[in-house]
C-alpha positions, 0 to 999 in steps of 0.5 A: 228732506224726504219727499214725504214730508214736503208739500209744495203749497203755491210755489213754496215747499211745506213741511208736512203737518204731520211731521210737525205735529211730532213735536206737539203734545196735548196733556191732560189738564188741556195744555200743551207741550212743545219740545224745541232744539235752541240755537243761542247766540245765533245771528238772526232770531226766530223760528228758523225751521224744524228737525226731521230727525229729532221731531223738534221745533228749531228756534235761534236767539241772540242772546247767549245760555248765560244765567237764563238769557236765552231761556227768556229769548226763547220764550219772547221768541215764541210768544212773539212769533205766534202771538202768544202771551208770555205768561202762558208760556213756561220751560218745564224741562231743559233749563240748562240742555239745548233741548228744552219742553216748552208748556203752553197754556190755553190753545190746542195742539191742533191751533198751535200746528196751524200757528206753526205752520207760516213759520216752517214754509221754505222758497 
């Protein structure tokens, strides 16, 4: 991790807001975009941190890229994680890719850093 990128917050590293934001875009019917790389069939399932060099939210789910279950366990993940209502959710882009655009209705990308954020910390 580059030492730009990290800020020490009360004992604890953060990632800087900056680099996180990279992976939030705003569009301009007042949604927002969020570009995360998926790890199904993993172990443990939730936010598990971000990547620098591809500017993309990490999220791990359990459930395996079979007929659309790990799709769904991203979008319970992330609706879970930053309470968020599901229905606001959608994949608009890397239905069948690792890759993946999330839209997120009615929060700004500016609020969904700041949601972000307690999920990125690392001891």
């Amino acid at each position: 991790m580059l030492q730009e990128d990290v800020r020490l917050i009360n004992g604890l590293l953060l990632i800087d807001l900056m680099a996180i934001s990279s992976c939030v875009q705003s569009t301009l019917d007042g949604a927002v975009m969020l570009e995360v790389d998926v790890h199904p069939g993993a172990k443990r399932q939730g936010i598990i941190g971000f990547n620098e060099w591809r500017g993309r939210l990490t999220v791990a789910v359990r459930a395996e890229a079979l007929k659309g279950k790990a799709n769904n366990a991203v979008l319970h993940v992330l609706s879970a994680s930053l309470q968020i209502p599901k229905s606001q959710l959608q994949i608009v882009s890397g239905a069948t890719s690792r890759n993946k655009k999330i839209r997120i209705e009615n929060i700004s990308a500016d609020a969904l850093v700041q949601l972000l954020e307690p999920h990125l910390e690392e001891e």
